[in-house]
C-alpha positions in Angstrom: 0.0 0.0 0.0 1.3 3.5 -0.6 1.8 5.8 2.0 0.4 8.7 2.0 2.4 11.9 2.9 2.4 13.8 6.0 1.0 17.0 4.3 -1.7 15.1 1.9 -3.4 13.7 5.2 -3.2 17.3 6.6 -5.0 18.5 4.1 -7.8 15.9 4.1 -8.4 16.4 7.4 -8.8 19.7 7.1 -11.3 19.5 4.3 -13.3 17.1 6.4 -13.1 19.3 9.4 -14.4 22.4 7.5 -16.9 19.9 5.4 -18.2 19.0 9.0 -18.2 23.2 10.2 -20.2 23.9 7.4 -23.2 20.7 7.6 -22.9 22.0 11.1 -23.6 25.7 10.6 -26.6 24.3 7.6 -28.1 22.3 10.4 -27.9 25.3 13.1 -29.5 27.8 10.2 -32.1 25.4 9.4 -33.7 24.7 13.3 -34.6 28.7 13.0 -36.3 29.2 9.6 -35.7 32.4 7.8 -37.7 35.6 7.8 -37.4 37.7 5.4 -36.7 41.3 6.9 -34.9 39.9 10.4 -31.4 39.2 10.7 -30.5 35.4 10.6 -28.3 35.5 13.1 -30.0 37.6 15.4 -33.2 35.4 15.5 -31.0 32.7 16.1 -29.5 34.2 19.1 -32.5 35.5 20.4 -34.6 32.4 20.1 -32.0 30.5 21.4 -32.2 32.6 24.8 -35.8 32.1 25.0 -36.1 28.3 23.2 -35.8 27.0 27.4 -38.1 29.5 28.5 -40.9 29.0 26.4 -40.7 25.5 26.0 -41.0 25.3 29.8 -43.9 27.9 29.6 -45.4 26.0 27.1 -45.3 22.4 29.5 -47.1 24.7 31.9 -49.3 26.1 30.4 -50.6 22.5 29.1 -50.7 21.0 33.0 -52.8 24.2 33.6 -55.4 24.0 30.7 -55.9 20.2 31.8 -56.5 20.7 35.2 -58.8 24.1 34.1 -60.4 21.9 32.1 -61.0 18.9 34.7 -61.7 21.0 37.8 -64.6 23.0 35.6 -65.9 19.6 34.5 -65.8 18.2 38.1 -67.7 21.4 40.0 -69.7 22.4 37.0 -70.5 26.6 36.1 -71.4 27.5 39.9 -68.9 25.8 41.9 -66.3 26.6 39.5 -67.2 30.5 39.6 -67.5 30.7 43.2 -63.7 29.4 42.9 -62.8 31.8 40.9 -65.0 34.9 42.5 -62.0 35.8 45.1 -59.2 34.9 43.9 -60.1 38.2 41.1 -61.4 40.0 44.1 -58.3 39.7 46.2 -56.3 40.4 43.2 -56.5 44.2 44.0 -55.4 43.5 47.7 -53.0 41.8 46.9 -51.3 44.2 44.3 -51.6 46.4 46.9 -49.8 44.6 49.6 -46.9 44.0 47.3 -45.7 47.7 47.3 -44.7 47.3 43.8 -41.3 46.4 44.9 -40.7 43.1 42.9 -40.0 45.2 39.6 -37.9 47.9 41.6 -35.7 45.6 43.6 -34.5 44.0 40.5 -33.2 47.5 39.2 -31.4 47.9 42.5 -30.1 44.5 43.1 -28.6 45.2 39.5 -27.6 48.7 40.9 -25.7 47.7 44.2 -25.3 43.9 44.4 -23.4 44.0 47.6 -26.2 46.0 49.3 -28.0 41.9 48.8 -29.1 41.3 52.0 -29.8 44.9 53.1 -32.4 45.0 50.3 -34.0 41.6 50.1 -34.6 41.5 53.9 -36.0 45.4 54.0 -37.9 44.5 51.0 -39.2 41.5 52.3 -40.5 42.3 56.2 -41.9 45.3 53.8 -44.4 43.2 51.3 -44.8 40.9 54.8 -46.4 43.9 56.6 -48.4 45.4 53.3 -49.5 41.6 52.9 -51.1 41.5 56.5 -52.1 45.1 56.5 -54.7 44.3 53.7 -56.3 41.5 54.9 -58.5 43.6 57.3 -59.2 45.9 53.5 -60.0 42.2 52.0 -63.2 42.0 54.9 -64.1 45.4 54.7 -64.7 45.1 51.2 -66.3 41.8 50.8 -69.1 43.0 54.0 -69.7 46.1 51.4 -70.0 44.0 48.7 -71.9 41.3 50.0 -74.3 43.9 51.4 -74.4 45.9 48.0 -74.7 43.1 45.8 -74.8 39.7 47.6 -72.6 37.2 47.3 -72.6 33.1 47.6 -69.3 32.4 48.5 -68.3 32.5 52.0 -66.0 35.2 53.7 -63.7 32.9 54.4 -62.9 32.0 50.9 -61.6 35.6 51.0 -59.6 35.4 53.8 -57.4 32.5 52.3 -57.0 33.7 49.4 -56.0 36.7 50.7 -53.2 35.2 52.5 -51.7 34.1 49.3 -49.9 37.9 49.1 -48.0 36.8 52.7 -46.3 33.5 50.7 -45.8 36.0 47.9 -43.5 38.3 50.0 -41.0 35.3 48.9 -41.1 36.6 45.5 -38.4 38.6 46.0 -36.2 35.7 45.3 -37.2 36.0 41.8 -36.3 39.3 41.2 -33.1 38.2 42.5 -32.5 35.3 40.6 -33.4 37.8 37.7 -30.9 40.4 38.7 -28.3 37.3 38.3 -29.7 36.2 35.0 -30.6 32.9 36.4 -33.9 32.6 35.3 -33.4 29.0 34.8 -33.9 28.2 38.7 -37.0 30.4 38.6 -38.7 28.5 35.7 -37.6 25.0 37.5 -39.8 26.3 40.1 -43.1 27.2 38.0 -42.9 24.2 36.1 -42.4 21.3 39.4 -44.8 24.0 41.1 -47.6 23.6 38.3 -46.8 20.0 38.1 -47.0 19.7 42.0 -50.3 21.7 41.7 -51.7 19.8 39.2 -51.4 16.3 40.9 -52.7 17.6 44.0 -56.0 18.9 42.8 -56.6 15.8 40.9 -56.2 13.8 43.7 -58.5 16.1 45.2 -60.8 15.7 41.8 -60.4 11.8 42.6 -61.2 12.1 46.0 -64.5 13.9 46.0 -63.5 16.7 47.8 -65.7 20.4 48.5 -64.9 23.4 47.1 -63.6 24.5 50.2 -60.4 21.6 49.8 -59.8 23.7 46.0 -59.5 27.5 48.2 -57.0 25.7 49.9 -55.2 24.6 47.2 -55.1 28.2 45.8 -52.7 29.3 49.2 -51.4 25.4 48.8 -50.0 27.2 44.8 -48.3 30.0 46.4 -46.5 28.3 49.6 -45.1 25.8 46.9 -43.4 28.3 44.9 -42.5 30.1 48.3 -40.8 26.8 49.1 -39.1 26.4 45.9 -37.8 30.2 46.0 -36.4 29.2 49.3 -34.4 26.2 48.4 -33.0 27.1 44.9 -31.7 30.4 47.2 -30.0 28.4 49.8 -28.7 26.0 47.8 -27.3 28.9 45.4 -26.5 31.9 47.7 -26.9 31.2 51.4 -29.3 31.3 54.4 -32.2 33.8 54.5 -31.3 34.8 58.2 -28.1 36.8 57.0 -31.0 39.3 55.8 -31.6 42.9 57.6 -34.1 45.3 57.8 -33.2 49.3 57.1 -35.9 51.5 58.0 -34.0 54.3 56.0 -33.8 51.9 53.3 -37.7 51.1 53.5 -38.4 54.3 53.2 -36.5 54.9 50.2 -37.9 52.5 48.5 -41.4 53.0 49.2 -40.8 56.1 47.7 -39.5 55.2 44.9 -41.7 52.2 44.4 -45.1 53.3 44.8 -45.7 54.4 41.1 -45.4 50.9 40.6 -47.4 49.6 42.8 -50.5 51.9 41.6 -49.8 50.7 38.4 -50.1 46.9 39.7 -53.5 48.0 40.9 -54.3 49.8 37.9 -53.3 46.4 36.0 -55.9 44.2 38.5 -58.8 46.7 37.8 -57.7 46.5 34.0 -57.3 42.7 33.7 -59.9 41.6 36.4 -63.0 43.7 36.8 -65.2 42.8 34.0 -64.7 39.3 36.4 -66.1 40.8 39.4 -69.3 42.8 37.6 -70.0 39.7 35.8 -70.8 37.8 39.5 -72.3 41.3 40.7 -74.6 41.1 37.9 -74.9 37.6 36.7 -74.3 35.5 39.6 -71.3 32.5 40.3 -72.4 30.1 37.2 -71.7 32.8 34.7 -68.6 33.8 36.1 -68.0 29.7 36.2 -68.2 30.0 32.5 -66.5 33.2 32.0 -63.9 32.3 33.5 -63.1 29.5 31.3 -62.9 31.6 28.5 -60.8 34.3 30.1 -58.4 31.1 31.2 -58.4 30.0 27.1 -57.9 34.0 26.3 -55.1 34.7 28.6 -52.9 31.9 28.8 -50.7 32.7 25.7 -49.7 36.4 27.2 -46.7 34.7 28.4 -45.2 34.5 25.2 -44.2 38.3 24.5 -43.1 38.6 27.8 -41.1 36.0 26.9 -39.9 37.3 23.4 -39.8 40.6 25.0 -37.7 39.5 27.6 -34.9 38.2 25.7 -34.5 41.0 22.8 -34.4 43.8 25.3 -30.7 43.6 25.8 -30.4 44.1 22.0 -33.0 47.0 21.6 -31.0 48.4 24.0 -27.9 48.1 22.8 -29.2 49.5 19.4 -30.5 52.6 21.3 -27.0 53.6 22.6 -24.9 52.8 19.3 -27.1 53.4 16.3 -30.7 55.1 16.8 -31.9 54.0 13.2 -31.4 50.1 14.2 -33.0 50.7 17.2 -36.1 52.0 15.6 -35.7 48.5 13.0 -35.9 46.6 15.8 -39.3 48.2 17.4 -40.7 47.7 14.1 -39.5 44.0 13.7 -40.0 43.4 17.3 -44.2 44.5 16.5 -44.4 42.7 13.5 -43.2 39.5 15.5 -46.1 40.4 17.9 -48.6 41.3 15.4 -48.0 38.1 13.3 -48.3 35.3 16.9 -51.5 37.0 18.0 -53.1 37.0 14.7 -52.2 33.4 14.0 -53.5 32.3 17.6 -56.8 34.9 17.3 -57.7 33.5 14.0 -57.2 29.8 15.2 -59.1 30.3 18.8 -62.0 31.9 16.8 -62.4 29.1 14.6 -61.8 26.6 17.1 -63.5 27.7 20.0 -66.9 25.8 19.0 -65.6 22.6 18.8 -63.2 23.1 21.7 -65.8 23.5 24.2 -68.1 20.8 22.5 -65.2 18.6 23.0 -64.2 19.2 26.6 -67.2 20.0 28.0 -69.2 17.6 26.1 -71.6 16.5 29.0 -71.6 20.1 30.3 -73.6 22.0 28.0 -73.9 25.4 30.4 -70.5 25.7 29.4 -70.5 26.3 25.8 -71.6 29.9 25.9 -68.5 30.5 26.4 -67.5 29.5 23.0 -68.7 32.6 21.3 -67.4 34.7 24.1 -64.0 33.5 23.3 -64.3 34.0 19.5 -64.1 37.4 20.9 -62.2 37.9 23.8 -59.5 36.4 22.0 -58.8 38.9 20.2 -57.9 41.3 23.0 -54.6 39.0 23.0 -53.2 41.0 19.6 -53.6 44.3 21.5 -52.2 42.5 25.0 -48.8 41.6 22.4 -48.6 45.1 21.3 -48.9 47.1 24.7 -46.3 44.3 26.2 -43.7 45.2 23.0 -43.9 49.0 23.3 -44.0 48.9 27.3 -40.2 47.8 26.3 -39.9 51.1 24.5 -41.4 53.4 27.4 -38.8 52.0 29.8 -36.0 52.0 27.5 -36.9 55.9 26.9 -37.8 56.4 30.5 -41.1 57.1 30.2 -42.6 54.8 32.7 -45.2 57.1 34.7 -47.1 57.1 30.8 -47.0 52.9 31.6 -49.4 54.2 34.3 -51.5 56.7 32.7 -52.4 54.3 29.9 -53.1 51.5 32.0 -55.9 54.0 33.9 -57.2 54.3 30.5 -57.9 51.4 29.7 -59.3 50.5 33.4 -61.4 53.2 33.1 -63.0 52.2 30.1 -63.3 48.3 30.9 -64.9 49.5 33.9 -67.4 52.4 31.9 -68.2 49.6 29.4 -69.1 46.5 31.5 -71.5 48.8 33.8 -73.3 49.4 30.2 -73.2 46.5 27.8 -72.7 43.4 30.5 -76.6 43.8 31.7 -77.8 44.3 27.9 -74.8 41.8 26.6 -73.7 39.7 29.5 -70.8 37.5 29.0 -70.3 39.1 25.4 -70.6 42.8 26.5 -67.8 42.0 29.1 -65.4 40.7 26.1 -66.5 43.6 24.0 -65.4 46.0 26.7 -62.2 43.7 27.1 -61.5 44.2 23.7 -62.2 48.2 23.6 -60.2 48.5 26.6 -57.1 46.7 25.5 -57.4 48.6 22.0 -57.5 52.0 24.3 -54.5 51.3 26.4 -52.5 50.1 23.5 -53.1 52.9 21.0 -53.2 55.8 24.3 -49.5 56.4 23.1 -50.6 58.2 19.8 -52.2 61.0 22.0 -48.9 61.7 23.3 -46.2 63.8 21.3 -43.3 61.9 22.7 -45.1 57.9 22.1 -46.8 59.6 18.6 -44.6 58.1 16.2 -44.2 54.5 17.8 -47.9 54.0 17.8 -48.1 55.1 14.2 -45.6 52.1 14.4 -47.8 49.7 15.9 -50.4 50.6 13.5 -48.1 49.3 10.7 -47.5 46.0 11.9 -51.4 45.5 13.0 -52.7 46.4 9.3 -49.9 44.1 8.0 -48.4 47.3 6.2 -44.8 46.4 7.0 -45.2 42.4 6.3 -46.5 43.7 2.7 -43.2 45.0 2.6 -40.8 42.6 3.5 -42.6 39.8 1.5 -42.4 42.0 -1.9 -39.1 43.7 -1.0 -40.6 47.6 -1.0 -38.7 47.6 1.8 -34.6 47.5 1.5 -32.8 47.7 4.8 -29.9 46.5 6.3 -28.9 44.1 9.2 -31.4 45.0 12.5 
């Protein structure tokens, strides 16, 4: 046999090497498929960074349709409203109690990480105290409603749920883990607490339990992510007791946090009160049913958050080195939106018929809520937008308009459900969900400063900008 030279088998390894680099980099193009418009390499990156987050989401969100779906089967339109009836009414509370520190503590963390334990512990005995403060609120306000409107469902239910915002001081764990961009640990501990969650309230499906045994399992939820904060922290950083209260730093902060926290309040009245005027008026069995449809609605408005989430760092960048790719990547960063919510509205409208013939197949008060969903749905292309351009107010500082157009669109959610829910019912509540959404969206084009990003917005919702990548009107470089 000849030998072959030194060099010669040099050479043929280096042709397989770089024959091997380049079926690798075909495969790596080909798991992201091209969009014409975007960068390549960019959507790689960024889907890459959210590929674990979203497919983790997505488990989630599965184990918590399924058990949606059995626990309305199993205590039927009442029973399943009279569930749902206070965990929207403490919602408000509960915002409240929270001081709107979570957001605020991550900017600081990020700020001065070896001020750690100064900040989590102030922060902490802080949403502790707002937590238990509130709970006396919680039974004032149900004995006014109850004696305004009448109510079913026990005080007590209240109460419980109410005590959901003490095992929620824990969250500020998260926003630590966040400040340390180890998300990971946090997502390990929604998707084992969903699972966990799941498999306890079918056993209590299995078991025959009350409703009462299901109130408890809404605290049961929030202990269990407590729990999970708690060990992912000491196994990572160290023991909770090295934390310390600063009453110079409390006050600092509740200073600087309480925009915030009237925002989250804002957000509750925004997101849950056509819940609450559809038991004041209706009754429990509607708000059973409605809130199966608001469960199918809302479930998906993880995934800009999670888009969102993982592009910021490169909208930001863009800001501070070029200001014409930063204004590419708003635009691309709508169109994204625009294009996921359309595809899911125009699939949930179509589907939502057979979806609740299907599941609810020997529970025919249920499938009201299949035209209800048609439109509520739809609310979800808005909910995409106003998550994308929040982005833009904070990276241009303008966070105090987050707030103004978040009353906006409370005030009309609340305006329209006192008119249309007792002509409309169900459907007048998801009409003024829509309208509202659509108001606190588009609110920015009212304002000089937010003019031109919701002319924007408007681009990528009447598909103005897909027109032009697709045909090529539009020519521009990298984003």
């Amino acid at each position: 046999m000849r030998e072959v030279s030194p060099w010669k088998r040099a050479e043929r390894k280096t042709y397989k090497n770089s024959h091997l680099c380049r079926q690798t980099d075909q495969a790596q193009r080909m798991k992201i498929p091209a969009i014409k418009g975007f960068d390549q390499e960019a959507l790689t990156k960024y889907f890459k960074n959210t590929g674990w987050l979203m497919l983790a989401r997505v488990g989630s969100l599965a184990i918590k349709i399924f058990v949606g779906f059995a626990l309305s089967n199993y205590l039927g339109d009442k029973h399943y409203g009279m569930l749902n009836f206070p965990v929207a009414f403490t919602s408000f509370f509960i915002a409240i109690g929270a001081l709107g520190l979570d957001g605020f503590i991550t900017r600081e963390l990020l700020r001065t990480p070896d001020e750690r334990d100064r900040l989590l512990g102030t922060s902490f005995f802080m949403k502790v105290g707002g937590a238990l403060l509130v709970l006396p609120l919680i039974w004032l306000a149900y004995a006014f409603y109850n004696d305004r409107y009448g109510t079913e469902t026990p005080a007590d239910y209240f109460i419980i749920t109410g005590l959901v915002g003490l095992a929620q001081a824990f969250n500020v764990l998260d926003s630590y883990f966040q400040s340390k961009v180890q998300g990971k640990w946090v997502m390990m501990v929604q998707v084992f607490g969903n699972i966990a969650s799941a498999l306890v309230k079918l056993l209590l499906i299995l078991n025959d339990m009350p409703l009462s045994w299901f109130i408890y399992a809404v605290l049961f939820d929030a202990v269990l992510l407590a729990a999970g904060y708690i060990y992912f922290y000491r196994r990572e950083v160290g023991s909770l007791f090295s934390w310390k209260f600063d009453a110079r730093l409390a006050r600092r902060l509740i200073s600087n946090s309480w925009p915030l926290a009237f925002s989250a309040v804002l957000v509750s009245i925004y997101m849950k009160i056509d819940q609450l005027m559809i038991e004041a008026y209706m009754g429990p069995a509607p708000l059973g049913v409605y809130s199966t449809v608001v469960t199918l609605s809302e479930s998906w408005y993880f995934i800009p958050v999670a888009i969102v989430t993982s592009v910021f760092p490169a909208i930001m960048n863009a800001r501070r080195d070029d200001p014409q790719r930063y204004q590419r990547r708003l635009q691309n960063m709508y169109d994204l939106m625009v294009w996921i919510s359309l595809a899911l509205a125009i699939f949930m409208t179509f589907a939502s018929p057979y979806i609740y013939r299907i599941v609810w197949h020997d529970k025919p008060e249920f499938w009201a809520g299949a035209p209800v969903l048609s439109v509520h749905i739809w609310a979800g292309v808005f909910t995409f937008l106003a998550v994308a351009s929040g982005q833009y107010l904070i990276a241009e500082g303008f966070t105090r308009l987050t707030i103004v157009r978040t009353a906006a669109g409370a005030l009309v959610n609340v305006c329209l459900n006192i008119i249309w829910i007792p002509v409309y019912g169900m459907m007048g509540a998801a009409m003024s969900t829509l309208a509202a959404y659509f108001t606190a969206t588009f609110f920015l084009i009212f304002l000089p400063s937010t003019h031109k990003q919701a002319i924007m917005m408007l681009k990528s919702l009447f598909l103005i900008t897909l027109v032009q990548k697709a045909f090529g009107f539009l020519k521009q470089p990298k984003p």
